[in-house]
Structure formats: structure tokens, C-alpha cells
C-alpha positions in Angstrom: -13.0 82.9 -202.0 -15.7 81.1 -204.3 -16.1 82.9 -207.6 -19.3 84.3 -207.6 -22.4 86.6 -209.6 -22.6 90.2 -208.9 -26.4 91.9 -209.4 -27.7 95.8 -208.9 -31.3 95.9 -208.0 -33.7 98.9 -207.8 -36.8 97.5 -206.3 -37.7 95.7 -203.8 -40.3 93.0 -205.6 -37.1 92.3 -208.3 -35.0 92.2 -205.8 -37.1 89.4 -203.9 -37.7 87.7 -207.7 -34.0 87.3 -208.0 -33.1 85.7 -204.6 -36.2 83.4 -205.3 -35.1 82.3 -208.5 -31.4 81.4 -207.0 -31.1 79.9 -203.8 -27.3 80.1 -203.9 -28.1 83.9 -204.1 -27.4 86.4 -201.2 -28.5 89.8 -200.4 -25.8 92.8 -200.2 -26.0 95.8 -198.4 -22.9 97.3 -197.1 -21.1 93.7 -196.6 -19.6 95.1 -194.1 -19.9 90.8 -192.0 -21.1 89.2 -195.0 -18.0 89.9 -197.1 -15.8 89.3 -194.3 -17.1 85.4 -194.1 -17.0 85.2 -198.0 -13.0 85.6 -197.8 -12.7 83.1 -194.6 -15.0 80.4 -197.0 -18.0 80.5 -194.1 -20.3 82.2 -196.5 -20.3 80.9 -200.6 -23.1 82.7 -202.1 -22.9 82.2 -206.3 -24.2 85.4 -206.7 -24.6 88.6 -204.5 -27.8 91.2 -205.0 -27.0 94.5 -204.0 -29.5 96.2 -202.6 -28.2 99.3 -201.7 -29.9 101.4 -204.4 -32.9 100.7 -202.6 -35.5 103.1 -201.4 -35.2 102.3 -198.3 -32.8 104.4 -196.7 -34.6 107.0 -195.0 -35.8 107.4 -191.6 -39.7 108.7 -191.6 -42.3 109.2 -188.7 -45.5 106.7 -188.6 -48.6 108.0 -188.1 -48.8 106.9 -184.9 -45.5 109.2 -183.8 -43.6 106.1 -184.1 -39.9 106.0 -186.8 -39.7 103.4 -189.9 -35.8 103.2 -190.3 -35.1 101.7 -193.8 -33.4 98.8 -194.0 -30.4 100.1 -196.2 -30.3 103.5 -193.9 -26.3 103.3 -192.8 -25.3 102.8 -189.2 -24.0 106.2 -189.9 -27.2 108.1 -190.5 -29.1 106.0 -188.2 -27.2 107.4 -185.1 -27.2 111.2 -186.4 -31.2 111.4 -187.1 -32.0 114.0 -185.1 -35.2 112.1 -184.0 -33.1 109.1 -183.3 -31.3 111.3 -181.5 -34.4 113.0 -179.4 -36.6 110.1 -179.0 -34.6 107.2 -178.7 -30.8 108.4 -177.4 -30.3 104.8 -176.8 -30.2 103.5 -180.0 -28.0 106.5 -181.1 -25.6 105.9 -178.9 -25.7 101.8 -179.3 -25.0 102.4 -183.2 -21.7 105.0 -182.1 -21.1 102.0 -179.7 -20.5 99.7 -182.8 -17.5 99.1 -185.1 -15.2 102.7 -186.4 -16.3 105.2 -188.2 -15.6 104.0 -191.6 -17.7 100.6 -191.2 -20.6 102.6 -190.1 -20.3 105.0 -193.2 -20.8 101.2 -195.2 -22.8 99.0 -192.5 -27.0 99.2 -193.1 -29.2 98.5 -190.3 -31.2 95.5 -192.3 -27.5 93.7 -192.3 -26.5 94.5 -188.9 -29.7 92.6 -187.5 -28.1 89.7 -189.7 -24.7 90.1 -189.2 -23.3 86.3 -187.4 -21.3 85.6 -184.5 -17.6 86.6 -184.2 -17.1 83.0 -182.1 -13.6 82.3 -182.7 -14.7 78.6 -183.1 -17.0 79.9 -185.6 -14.7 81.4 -187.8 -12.2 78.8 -187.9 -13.4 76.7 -190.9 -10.5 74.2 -189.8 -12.4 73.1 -186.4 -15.9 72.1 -185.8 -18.9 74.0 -184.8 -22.4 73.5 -185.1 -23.6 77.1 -185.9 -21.4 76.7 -189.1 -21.7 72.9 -189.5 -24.5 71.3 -187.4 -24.0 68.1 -185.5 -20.0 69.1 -185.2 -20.0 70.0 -182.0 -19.4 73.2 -180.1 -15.9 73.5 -178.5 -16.3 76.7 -177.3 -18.0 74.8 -174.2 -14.4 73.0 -173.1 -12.1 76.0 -175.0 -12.5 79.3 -174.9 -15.8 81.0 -173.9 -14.4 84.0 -171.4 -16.7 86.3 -173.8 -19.7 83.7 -174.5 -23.5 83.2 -173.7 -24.5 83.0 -170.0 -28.2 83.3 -170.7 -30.0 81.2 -173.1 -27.3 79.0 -174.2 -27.6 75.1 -174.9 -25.3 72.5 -174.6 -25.1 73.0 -178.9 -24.1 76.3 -178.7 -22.8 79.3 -176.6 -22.2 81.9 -179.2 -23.1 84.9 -178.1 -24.8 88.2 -180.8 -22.3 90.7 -181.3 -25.0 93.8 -182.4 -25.2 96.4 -180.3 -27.7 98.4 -182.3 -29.7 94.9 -181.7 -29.5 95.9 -177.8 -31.3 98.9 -177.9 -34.0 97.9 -180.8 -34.7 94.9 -178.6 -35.4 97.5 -175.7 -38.2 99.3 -177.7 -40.4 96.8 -179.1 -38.9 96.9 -182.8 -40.5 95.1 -185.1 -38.6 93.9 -188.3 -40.4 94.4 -191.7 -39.8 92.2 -194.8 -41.1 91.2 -198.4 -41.3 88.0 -199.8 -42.8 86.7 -203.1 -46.2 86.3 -201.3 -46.0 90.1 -200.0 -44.6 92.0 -196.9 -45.1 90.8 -193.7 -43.5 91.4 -190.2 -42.2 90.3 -187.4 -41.5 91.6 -183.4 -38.0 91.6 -182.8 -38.8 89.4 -179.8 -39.7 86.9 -182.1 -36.9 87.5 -185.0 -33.9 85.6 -183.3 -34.5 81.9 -182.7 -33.6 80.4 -179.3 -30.7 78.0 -180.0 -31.7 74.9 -178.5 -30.8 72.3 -181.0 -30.3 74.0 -184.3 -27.9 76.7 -183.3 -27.6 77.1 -187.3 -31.0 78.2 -187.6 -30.5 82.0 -186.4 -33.5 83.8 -187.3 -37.0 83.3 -188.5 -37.4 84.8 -191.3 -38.8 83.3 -194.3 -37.1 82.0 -196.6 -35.7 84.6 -199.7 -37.2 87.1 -197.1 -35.8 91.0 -198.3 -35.8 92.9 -194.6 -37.1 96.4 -195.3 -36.9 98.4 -192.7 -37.5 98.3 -188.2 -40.6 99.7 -186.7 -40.0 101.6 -183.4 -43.5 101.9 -182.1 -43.9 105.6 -179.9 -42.5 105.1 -176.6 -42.1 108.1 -174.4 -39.9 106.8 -171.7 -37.3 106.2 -174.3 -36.4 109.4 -174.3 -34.7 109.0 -171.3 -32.7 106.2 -172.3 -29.3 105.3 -172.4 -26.8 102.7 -173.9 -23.7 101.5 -172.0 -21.2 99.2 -173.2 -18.1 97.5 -171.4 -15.1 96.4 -173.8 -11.7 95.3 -173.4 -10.1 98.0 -175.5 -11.5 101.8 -175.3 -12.9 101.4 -179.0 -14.1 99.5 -181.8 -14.3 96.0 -180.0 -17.3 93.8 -179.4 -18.8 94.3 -175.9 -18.0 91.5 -173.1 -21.6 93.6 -171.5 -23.7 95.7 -172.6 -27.4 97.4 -171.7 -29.6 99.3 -172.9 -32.1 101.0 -170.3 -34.9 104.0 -170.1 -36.6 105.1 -167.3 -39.5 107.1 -166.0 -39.3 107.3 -162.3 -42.7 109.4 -160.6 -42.3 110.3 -157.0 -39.8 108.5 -156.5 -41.5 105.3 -157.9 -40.7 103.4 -161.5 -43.5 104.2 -163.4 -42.0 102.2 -166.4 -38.7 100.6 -167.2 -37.2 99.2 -170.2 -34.0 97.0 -170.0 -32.1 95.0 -172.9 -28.8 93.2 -172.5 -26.3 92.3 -175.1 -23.1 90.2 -175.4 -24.9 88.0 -172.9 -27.0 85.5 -174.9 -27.3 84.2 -178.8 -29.7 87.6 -179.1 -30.3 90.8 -177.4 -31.5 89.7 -174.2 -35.3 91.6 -173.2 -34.6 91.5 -169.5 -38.6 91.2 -168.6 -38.2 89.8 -165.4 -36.3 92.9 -164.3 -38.6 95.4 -165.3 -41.9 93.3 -164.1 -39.3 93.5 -160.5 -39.0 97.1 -160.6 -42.4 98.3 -162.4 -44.4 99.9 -159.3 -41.1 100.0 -157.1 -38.9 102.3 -155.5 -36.2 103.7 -157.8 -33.3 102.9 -155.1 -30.1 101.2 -156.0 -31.3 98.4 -153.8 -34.2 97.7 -155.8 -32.0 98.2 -159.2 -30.1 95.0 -158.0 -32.6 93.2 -156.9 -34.1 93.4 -160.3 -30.8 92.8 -162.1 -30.4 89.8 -159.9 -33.6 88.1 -160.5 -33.0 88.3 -164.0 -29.5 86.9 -163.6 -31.0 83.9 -161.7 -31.6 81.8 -164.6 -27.4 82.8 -165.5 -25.7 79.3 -166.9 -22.2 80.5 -166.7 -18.9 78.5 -167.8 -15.8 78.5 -165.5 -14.5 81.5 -167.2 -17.5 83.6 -168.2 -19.4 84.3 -165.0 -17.3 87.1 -164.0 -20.4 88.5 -166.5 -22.9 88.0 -163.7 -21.8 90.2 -161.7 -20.6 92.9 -164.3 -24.7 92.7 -165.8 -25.2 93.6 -162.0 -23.4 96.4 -162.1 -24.2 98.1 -165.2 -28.2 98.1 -164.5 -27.3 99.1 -161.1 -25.3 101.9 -162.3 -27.1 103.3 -165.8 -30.8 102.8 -163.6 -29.0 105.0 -160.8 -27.9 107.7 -163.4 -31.6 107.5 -164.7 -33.2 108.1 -161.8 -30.8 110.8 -160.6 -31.2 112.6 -163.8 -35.1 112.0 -163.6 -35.0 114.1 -160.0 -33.1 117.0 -160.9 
């Protein structure tokens, strides 16, 4: 591991100061991925600025009945809020989805909207791969993919986003705040994560020496009836091969609205909009829940051995929609 600085921060504005004064600098919160890359020589920050003593580590109603989540709140807290809990069961249950115990008493929800890929070509310093050195190459494509990108991808890059807090944010119309020298500003998680294209390397757009402060979940009724469901290959703590995260409010029999997000499928939490625009206005049969799911899935780009993820996407909004709806009837 590079040798490096070690600075404690209390505010937000020094905070920002430091990283802008040191470009080799890096923001801390729990380190729960950044640390983790610092040992393997993918990260070689020459100075860390924690930013845990921050005062941003509460969870607080807006005005317009919407949560603020601060960006150094733990993955931990996040998932017991009792209004998390209430409002937006998804994202409670995506954050208990993610990790052990122990790494969600450390990880902050600022650092797991940063946290990278856990490509095995991507942590292998020894090989090449152009989300860790660009113009290398990405030999995920002719190696081992079984667990990579079938939506989104480019011929640079396959990795897929391993947050599955990221999942259910994406669901709800999050919007990431942040402070800079020039003063806050924010950004729709929609917008946060850069499509890959060419510059696979470039994963977010955030400014540059950009402090994230806290997530914005605007009010959203239907999210109370929400749920998160993950599919691993080992009953706990292991990144998802599928995951969704999907609310429902089903009138008469009819969807009156729909929110759907998939992870472990694409370089970001996937927004599935062309399922919901499918099944907005529709019957809420299992029918229509896969004909949704597969018109979403029609622009799939699958390798020879990660399209068995098709079909498993399939099934998981057939089966958490059906759940939905049956639970919306009773």
C-alpha cells in the first residue's frame, strides 16, 4: 500500500478546501471499498480526509414530506429509520440486502453510491482493464462475465454496479446532493452514473473535488408498498447475480402507478422505464407483469454465459409485481 496523509474534518466547506487544495487527496467515510482498493494498489490517494465527524449523519423529513439521508448516515441506521422503514420498505430492505452486519455498522450511504466494481478483471492490477486503466482492454468480454452487464454495456466495458442500496434509490427518484468550492448543487440519480460508452473510467458525474452530502427521496406514496428482492449464489453477504426493486399501486384491478429498478444488470441501477410506461394504465395480471419485464429486456446484449439473467429479470418482476398486487387486494 502507498504511504499516505491521514486528515479529520468537521465541516463541510474545509472539508471541500482540503480536497481542492490536493488532488492526490480522497474523501473517507467508512472505507469500507475504498480501503479495500488501497491494499490491492487500485486506489493511491496521498492523503485521506475523513469525513465521518460530519453533520451529516441524520435522516430528517423535507418540507415537502419527502427524507434527506446524510451522506455519512451508516448503512446501518439507514435500514432501521423507522420512516425508511414505513415509507420506503424497499430501500430498507436493499441496505439489509448488502454486505454483513459489521460492514454496514462502518459503510455510509455517500460511499456506497461511490463504491466501484468488484469485476474480477478489475481488481487484478496484473491484467488489463479499462475501467482501471483506459485503452487496456476489457477481457471480461472473452473471460469471465457469467455475473456481468446485459444492459447498457459497450464493447469497453461490461462491469456491472454492485450497490444494492443504489437499486432502490434509483427506484424513487433520488437525487444526490454535493458541495464544491463554488457552493452545493445537485444532481438526479438518473443523471449521477455515466453511461459507459467509451470512457468506462469515467463512472459518475460529479464535479470534480465534489463532497456528496446527503440523497433526496422526493414523497412518493406508492413506495410504501414497495419491496426489494435479491438473487445470490450463496444465502448471504454476496453481490446479487439479479436484483429489483419494485412498488405498486394497483386500483381495480388496474396499475395506477409502478416503479421498477434493476441491479446487477448494467454499469448502474437500471430505471426500468419502459416497463412501467408498459404496465401504467394496465391490468395487474402476471401476463402483463411479463410482458413489461420483456419489453424492457428487449434491448438485453447478453454474453454466451450471462443471459441466463434474461430470463431470471423475467422472473423476479413477474414474481415481486404478483406479490404486490396480491397484497394490494386483500
Amino acid at each position: 500500500m502507498k504511504e499516505f496523509g491521514y486528515q479529520r474534518v468537521l465541516d463541510v466547506s474545509e472539508a471541500v478546501a482540503v480536497l481542492g487544495a490536493d488532488p492526490d487527496a480522497r474523501f473517507l467515510g467508512g472505507g469500507t471499498n475504498l480501503v479495500d482498493l488501497m491494499k490491492t494498489g487500485i486506489e493511491r490517494p496521498g492523503r485521506l480526509v475523513d469525513v465521518r465527524e460530519l453533520p451529516l449523519d441524520r435522516v430528517e423529513m423535507t418540507p415537502d414530506g419527502g427524507l434527506l439521508i446524510g451522506a455519512t448516515v451508516t448503512n446501518s441506521d439507514l435500514a432501521a429509520h423507522p420512516e425508511v422503514r414505513r415509507r420506503y420498505p424497499a430501500l430498507a430492505q436493499a441496505v439489509l440486502a448488502g454486505a454483513s452486519g459489521q460492514l454496514r455498522n462502518m459503510a455510509t450511504v455517500g460511499g456506497n453510491l461511490l463504491q466501484r466494481t468488484r469485476c474480477g478483471y478489475f481488481t487484478d492490477v496484473a491484467g488489463p482493464c479499462n475501467k482501471r486503466l483506459p485503452g487496456s482492454g476489457c477481457p471480461a468480454i472473452e473471460g469471465e462475465h457469467h455475473n456481468h452487464a446485459i444492459l447498457g454495456a459497450s464493447e469497453h466495458c461490461v462491469a456491472t454496479h454492485p450497490s444494492d442500496m443504489g437499486v432502490a434509490l434509483a427506484a424513487f427518484d433520488a437525487v444526490v446532493r454535493y458541495e464544491t468550492a463554488d457552493g452545493p448543487g445537485e444532481l438526479p440519480l438518473a443523471d449521477f452514473y455515466l453511461p459507459v460508452g467509451d470512457t468506462p473510467h469515467l463512472e459518475t458525474a460529479l464535479p470534480s473535488g465534489a463532497l456528496i452530502t446527503g440523497v433526496t427521496l422526493p414523497p412518493a406514496p406508492v413506495a410504501a408498498h414497495s419491496r426489494y428482492r435479491k438473487v445470490r449464489e450463496r444465502a448471504s453477504y454476496a453481490f446479487a447475480i439479479g436484483s429489483i426493486a419494485a412498488a405498486l399501486d394497483v386500483r381495480d384491478g388496474v396499475v395506477h402507478e409502478v416503479r421498477l429498478a434493476f441491479g446487477a444488470v448494467a454499469s448502474r441501477p437500471w430505471r426500468a422505464l419502459e416497463a412501467e410506461r408498459a404496465l401504467t394504465g394496465g391490468p395487474a395480471t402476471a401476463e402483463a407483469f411479463a410482458a413489461a419485464a420483456d419489453a424492457e429486456l428487449a434491448a438485453a446484449e447478453a454474453l454466451p454465459h450471462n443471459g441466463y439473467k434474461v430470463p431470471l429479470m423475467r422472473n423476479l418482476v413477474v414474481a415481486l409485481l404478483t406479490e404486490l398486487a396480491e397484497e394490494a387486494a386483500r
